[in-house]
C-alpha positions in Angstrom: -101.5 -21.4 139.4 -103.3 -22.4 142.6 -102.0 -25.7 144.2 -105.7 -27.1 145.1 -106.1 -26.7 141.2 -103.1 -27.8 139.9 -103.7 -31.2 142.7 -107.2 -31.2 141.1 -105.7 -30.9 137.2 -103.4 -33.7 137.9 -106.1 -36.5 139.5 -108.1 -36.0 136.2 -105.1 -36.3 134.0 -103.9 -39.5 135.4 -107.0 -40.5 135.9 -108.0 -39.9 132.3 -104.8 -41.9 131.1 -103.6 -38.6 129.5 -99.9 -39.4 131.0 -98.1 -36.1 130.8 -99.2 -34.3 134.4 -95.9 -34.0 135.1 -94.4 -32.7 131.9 -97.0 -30.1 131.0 -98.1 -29.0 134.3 -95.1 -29.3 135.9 -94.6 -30.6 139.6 -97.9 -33.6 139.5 -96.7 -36.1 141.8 -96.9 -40.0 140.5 -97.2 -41.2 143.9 -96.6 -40.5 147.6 -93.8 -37.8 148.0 -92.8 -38.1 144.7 -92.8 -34.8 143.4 -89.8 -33.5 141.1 -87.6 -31.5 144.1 -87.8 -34.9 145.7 -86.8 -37.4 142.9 -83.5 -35.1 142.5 -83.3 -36.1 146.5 -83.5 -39.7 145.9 -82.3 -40.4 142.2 -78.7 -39.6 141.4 -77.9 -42.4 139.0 -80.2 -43.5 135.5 -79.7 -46.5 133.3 -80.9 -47.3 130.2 -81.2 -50.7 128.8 -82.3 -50.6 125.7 -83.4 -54.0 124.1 -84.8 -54.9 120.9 -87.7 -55.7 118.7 -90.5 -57.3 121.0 -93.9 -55.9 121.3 -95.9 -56.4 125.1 -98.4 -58.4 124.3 -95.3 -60.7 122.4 -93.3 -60.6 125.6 -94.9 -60.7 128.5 -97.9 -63.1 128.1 -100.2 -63.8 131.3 -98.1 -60.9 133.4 -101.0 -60.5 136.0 -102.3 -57.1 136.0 -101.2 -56.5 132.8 -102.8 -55.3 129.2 -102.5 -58.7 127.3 -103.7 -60.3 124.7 -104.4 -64.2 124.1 -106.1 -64.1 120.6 -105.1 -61.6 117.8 -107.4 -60.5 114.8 -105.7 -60.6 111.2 -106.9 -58.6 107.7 -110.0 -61.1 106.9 -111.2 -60.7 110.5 -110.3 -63.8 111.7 -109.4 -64.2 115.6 -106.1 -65.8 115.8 -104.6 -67.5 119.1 -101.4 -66.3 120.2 -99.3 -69.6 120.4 -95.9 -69.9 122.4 -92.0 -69.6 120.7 -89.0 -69.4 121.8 -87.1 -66.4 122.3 -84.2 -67.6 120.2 -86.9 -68.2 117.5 -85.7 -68.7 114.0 -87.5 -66.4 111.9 -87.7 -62.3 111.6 -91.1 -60.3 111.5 -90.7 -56.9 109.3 -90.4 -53.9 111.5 -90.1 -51.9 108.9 -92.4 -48.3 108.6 -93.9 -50.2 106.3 -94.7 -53.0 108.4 -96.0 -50.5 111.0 -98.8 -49.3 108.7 -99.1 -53.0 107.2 -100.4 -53.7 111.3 -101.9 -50.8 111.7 -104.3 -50.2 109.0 -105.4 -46.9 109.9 -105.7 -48.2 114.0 -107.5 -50.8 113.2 -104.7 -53.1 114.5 -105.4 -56.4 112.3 -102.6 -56.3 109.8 -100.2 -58.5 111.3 -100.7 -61.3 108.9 -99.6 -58.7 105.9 -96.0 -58.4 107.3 -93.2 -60.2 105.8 -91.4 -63.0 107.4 -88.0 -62.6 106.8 -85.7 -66.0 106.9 -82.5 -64.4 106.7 -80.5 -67.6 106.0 -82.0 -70.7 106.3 -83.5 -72.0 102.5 -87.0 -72.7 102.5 -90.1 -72.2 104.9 -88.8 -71.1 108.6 -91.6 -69.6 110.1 -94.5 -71.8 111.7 -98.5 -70.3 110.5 -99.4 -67.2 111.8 -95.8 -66.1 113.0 -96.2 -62.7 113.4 -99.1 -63.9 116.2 -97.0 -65.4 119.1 -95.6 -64.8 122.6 -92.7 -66.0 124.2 -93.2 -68.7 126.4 -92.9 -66.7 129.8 -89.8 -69.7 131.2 -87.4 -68.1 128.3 -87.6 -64.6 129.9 -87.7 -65.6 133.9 -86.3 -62.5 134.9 -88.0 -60.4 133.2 -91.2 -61.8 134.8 -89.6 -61.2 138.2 -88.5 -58.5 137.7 -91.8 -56.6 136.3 -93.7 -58.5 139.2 -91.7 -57.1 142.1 -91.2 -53.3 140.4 -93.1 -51.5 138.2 -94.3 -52.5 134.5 -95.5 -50.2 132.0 -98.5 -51.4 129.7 -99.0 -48.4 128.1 -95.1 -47.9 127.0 -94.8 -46.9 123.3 -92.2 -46.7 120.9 -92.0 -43.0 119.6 -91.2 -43.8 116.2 -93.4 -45.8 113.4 -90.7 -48.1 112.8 -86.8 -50.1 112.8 -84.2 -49.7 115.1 -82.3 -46.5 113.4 -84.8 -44.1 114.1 -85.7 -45.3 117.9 -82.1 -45.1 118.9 -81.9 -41.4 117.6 -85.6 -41.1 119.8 -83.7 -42.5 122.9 -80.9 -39.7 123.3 -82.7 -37.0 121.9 -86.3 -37.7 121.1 -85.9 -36.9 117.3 -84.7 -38.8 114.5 -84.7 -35.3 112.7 -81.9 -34.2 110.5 -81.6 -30.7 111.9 -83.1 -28.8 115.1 -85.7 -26.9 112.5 -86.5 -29.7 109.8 -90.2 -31.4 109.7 -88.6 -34.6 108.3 -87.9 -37.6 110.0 -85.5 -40.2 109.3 -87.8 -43.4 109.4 -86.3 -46.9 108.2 -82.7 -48.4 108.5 -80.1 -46.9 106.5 -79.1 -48.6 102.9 -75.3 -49.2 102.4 -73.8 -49.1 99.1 -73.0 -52.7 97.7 -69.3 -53.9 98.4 -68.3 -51.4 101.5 -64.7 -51.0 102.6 -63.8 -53.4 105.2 -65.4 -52.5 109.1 -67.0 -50.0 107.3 -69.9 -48.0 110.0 -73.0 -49.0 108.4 -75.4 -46.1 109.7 -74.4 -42.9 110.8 -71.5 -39.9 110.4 -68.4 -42.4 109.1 -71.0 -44.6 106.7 -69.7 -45.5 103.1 -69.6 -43.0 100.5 -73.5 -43.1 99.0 -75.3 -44.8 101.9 -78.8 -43.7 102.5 -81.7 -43.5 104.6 -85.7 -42.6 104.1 -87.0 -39.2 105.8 -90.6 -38.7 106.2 -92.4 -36.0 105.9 -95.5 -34.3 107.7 -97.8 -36.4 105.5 -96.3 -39.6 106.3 -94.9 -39.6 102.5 -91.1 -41.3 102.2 -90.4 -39.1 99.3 -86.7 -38.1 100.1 -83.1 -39.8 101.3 -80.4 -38.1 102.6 -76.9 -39.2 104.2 -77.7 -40.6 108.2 -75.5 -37.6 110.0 -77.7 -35.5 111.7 -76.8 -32.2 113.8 -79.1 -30.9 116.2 -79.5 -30.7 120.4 -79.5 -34.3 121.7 -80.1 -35.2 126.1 -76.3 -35.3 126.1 -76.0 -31.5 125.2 -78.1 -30.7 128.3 -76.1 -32.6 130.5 -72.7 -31.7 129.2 -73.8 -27.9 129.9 -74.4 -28.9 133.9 -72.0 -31.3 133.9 -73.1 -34.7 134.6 -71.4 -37.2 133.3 -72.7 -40.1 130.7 -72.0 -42.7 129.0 -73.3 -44.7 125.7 -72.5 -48.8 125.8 -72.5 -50.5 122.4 -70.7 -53.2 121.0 -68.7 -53.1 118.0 -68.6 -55.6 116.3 -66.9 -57.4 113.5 -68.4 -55.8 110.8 -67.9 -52.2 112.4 -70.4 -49.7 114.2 -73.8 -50.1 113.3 -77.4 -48.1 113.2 -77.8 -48.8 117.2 -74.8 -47.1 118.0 -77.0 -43.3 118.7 -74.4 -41.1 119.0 -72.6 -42.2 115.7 -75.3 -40.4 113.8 -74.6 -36.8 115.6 -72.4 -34.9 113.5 -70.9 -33.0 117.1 -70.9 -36.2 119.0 -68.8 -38.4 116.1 -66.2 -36.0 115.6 -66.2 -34.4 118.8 -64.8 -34.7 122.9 -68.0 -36.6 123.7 -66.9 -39.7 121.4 -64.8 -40.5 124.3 -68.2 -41.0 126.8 -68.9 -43.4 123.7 -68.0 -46.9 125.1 -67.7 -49.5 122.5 -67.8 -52.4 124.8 -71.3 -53.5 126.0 -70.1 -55.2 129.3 -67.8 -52.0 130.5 -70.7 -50.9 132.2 -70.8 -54.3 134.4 -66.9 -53.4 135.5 -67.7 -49.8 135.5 -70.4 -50.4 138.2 -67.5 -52.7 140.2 -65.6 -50.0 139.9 -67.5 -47.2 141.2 -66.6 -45.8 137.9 -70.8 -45.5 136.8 -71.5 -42.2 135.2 -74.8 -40.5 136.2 -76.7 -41.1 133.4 -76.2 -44.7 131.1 -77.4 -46.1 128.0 -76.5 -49.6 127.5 -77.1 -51.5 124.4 -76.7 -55.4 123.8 -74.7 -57.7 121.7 -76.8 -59.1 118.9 -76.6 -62.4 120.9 -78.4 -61.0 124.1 -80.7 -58.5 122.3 -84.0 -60.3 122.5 -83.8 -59.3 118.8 -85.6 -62.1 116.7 -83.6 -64.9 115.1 -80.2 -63.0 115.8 -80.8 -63.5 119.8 -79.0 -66.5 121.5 -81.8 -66.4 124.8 -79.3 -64.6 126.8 -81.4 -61.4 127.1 -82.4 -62.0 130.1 -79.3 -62.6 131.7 -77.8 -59.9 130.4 -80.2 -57.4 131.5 -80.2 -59.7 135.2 -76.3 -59.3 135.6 -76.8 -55.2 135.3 -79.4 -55.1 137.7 -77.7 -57.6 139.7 -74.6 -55.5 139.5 -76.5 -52.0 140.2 -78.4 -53.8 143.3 -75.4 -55.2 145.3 -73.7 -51.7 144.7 -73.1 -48.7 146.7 -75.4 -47.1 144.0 -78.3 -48.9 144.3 -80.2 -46.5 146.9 -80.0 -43.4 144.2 -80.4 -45.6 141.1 -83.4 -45.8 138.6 -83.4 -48.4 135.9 -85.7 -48.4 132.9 -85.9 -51.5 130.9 -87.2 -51.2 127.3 -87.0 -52.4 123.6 -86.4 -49.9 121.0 -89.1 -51.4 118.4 -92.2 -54.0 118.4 -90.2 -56.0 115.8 -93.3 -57.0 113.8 -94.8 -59.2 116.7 -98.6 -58.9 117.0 -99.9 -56.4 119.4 -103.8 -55.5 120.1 -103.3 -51.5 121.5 -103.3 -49.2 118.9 -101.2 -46.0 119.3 -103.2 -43.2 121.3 -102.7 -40.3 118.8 -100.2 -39.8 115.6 -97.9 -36.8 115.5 -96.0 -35.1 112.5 -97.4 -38.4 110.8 -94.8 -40.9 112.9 -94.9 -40.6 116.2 -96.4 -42.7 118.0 -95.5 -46.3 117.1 -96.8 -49.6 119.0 -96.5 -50.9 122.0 -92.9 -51.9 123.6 -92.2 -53.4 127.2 -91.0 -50.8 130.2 -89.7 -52.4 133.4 -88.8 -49.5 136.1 -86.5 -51.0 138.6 -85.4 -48.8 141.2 -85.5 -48.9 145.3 -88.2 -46.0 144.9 -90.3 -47.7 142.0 -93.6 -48.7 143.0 -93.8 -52.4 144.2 -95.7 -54.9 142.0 -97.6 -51.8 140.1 -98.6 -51.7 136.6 -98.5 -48.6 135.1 -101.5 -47.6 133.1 -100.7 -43.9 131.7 -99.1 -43.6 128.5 -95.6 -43.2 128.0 -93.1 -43.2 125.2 -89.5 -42.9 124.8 -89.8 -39.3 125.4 -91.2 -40.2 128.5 -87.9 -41.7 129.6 -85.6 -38.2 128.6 -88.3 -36.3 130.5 -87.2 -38.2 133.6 -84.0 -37.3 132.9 -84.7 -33.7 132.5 -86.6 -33.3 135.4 -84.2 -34.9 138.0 -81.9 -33.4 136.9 -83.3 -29.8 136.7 -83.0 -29.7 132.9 -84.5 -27.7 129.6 -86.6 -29.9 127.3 -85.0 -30.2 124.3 -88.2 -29.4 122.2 -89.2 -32.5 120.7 -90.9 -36.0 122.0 -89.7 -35.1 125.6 -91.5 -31.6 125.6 -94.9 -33.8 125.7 -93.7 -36.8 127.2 -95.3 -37.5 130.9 -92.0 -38.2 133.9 -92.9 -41.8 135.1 -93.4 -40.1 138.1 -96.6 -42.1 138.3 -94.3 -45.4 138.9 -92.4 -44.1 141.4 -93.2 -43.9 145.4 -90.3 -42.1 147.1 -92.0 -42.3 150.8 -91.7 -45.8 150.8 -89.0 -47.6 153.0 -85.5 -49.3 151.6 -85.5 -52.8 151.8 -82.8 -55.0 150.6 -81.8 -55.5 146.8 -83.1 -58.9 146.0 -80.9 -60.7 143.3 -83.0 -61.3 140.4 -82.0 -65.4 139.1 -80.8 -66.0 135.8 -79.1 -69.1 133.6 -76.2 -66.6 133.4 -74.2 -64.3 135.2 -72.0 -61.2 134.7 -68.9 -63.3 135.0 -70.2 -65.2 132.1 -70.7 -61.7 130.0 -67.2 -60.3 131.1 -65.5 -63.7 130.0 -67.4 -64.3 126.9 -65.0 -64.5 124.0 -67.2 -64.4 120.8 -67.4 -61.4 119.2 -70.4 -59.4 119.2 -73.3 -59.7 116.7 -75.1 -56.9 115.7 -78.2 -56.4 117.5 -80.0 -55.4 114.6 -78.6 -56.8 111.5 -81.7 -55.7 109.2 
């Protein structure tokens, strides 16, 4: 292919909001210099901090230059003001596939009211009128705001999958939540445990109970069959094993055992393999790890239940918690090579106005989720427009790093080259504030919660 017309093929699909120059045309530069050969140059280090269960127009309310809603439309056509809450609210919106279409209504994006509060212990009414229509009031998640104000935020960021957490955190290491390399079926809700489980039994994955379940969907969008939730097929961690670059996987465990946001516990040659050991069941390892000059190239990091922005689980913390890695990242040696991306691995059943751009194999993609690129080479104070998805995240990955795509949501996922700039000069790591610190995360004492618990 010419270069004039792959230049020209590239300014109309990002100027078409098609978002996947990069990946399908292969070497469409996102900004200034930033062209794949280069980003291998610049980035040697990728972290991934996966959050949970907040939509964009639910999080980031009034982020100037941003896609955001103030007024929401429910099933009778009403318009509905989005009203403030807290982040440690006390009530849980269905996320559910279920929910999904419940909201979506064939893209008509006004089904939020149909979607079950849950009140998971509290007797009575816990959820204000309209709860599924709110946004966090913007002081809860400070850092956040900073930090998406002097980086790069993505308003176009969708979850891959049409639903809870289990699925998206099988998207997030290998852009599937399909049972085996060849199967049309997805795995789309939370698994179901058995009633009575041994004691720190895993809830969701390769070591769950005896008789645990979880729904696959089909091409049709039909939940017609269950299966155990161990899966075996290529994940991202494959690829890099076979170049050698190392990675690691953050998760808490908790009292109650691993549950469905550990990834790699659902990959049948991960569980019971060498790479359990690159499995860190400690959340804030990766904070010492960092210290330590101990950071792998390539991090996923997952919260405690109490800093997972998760609703009614979360203590507020979030922010923090994500603060105190960046924090740790930007006053480190690694911090020139390092790219961050910040996202939530499902909408949690908050209110969102954008509908999904297209459907594939009837559940990909779901709503909107937050992305925050931090990184000494992402653009300053720019707000992404083009579409992205988890995939999107992987195909990064794979393309600094010289990889194969491994087939599936990361074969049609655009880079996120379109946030980066790698012509533009190093400046100094500002710290971003927060209420708490990573002294307070490494000294905590309370055991983890799950970060999803439903």
């Amino acid at each position: 292919m010419r270069r004039p017309y792959l230049v020209y093929l590239c300014a109309m699909a990002v100027s078409l909001g098609l978002g996947a120059p990069g990946a399908i045309l292969g070497g469409c530069s996102g900004g200034s210099g930033t062209t794949p050969s280069a980003l291998s140059q610049k980035i040697k280090y990728v972290v991934i901090i996966f959050q949970e269960n907040r939509s964009t127009d639910n999080l980031f309310h009034g982020l100037p230059g941003a896609d955001i809603a103030d007024v929401g439309i429910n099933s009778v056509g009403q318009e509905i003001p989005l009203t403030p809450v807290p982040l440690a609210n006390h009530y849980d919106p269905d996320h559910s596939h279920t929910a999904f279409l419940q909201m979506y209504d064939g893209g008509k994006m006004n089904g939020a009211d149909k979607i079950y509060i849950g009140c998971p212990i509290e007797p009575g009414p816990c959820a204000p009128p309209n709860a599924q229509f709110k946004y966090v009031d913007p002081s809860d998640v400070a850092p956040y705001f900073q930090l998406a104000e002097q980086y790069t935020f993505g308003d176009r960021m969708f979850q891959t999958n049409q639903g809870p957490s289990f699925p998206a955190h099988q998207f997030i290491i290998s852009g599937t939540s399909a049972p085996t390399a060849k199967s049309d079926l997805f795995a789309s809700e939370n698994p179901i445990t058995p009633p009575n489980p041994p004691p720190n039994a895993e809830g969701a994955g390769c070591n769950a109970p005896v008789g645990t379940w979880v729904w696959m969907i089909d091409p049709l969008g039909l939940e017609s069959t269950r299966m155990f939730p161990c899966f075996e097929h290529p994940t991202l961690t494959d690829l890099l094993d076979e170049q050698r670059i190392d990675w690691r996987y953050y998760a808490p465990s908790t009292a109650s055992g691993l549950a469905l946001w550990v990834g790699p516990n659902a990959i049948q040659h991960i569980r019971f393999g060498l790479d359990w050991n690159k499995v860190v069941l400690n959340q804030t390892q990766v904070l010492n790890d960092i210290a330590n000059g101990q950071l792998a190239q390539v991090s996923w990091v997952i919260p405690s239940g109490q800093a997972s922005d998760h609703a009614y689980v979360n203590d507020g913390s979030g922010p923090s918690w994500v603060a105190s890695i960046v924090n740790a990242l930007g006053n480190s040696p690694y911090w020139p090579n390092t790219a961050i991306f910040i996202t939530w691995d499902d909408w949690g059943g908050w209110y969102d106005h954008v509908p999904p751009p297209s459907i594939y194999n009837s559940y990909e993609y779901g709503f909107r989720v937050p992305l925050i690129v931090v990184s000494p080479y992402a653009k300053r104070g720019y707000v992404s427009h083009v579409t992205h998805d988890f995939g999107s995240i992987l195909r990064f990955i794979e393309v600094d790093f010289n990889l194969p795509t491994l087939g599936y949501a990361d074969a049609r996922a655009d880079d996120l080259l379109d946030c980066f700039d790698l012509t533009q000069s190093l400046s100094s790591f500002q710290p971003i504030p927060a209420a708490l610190d990573a002294a307070h995360f490494l000294t905590d004492i309370r055991l983890p919660t799950p970060p999803d618990d439903d």
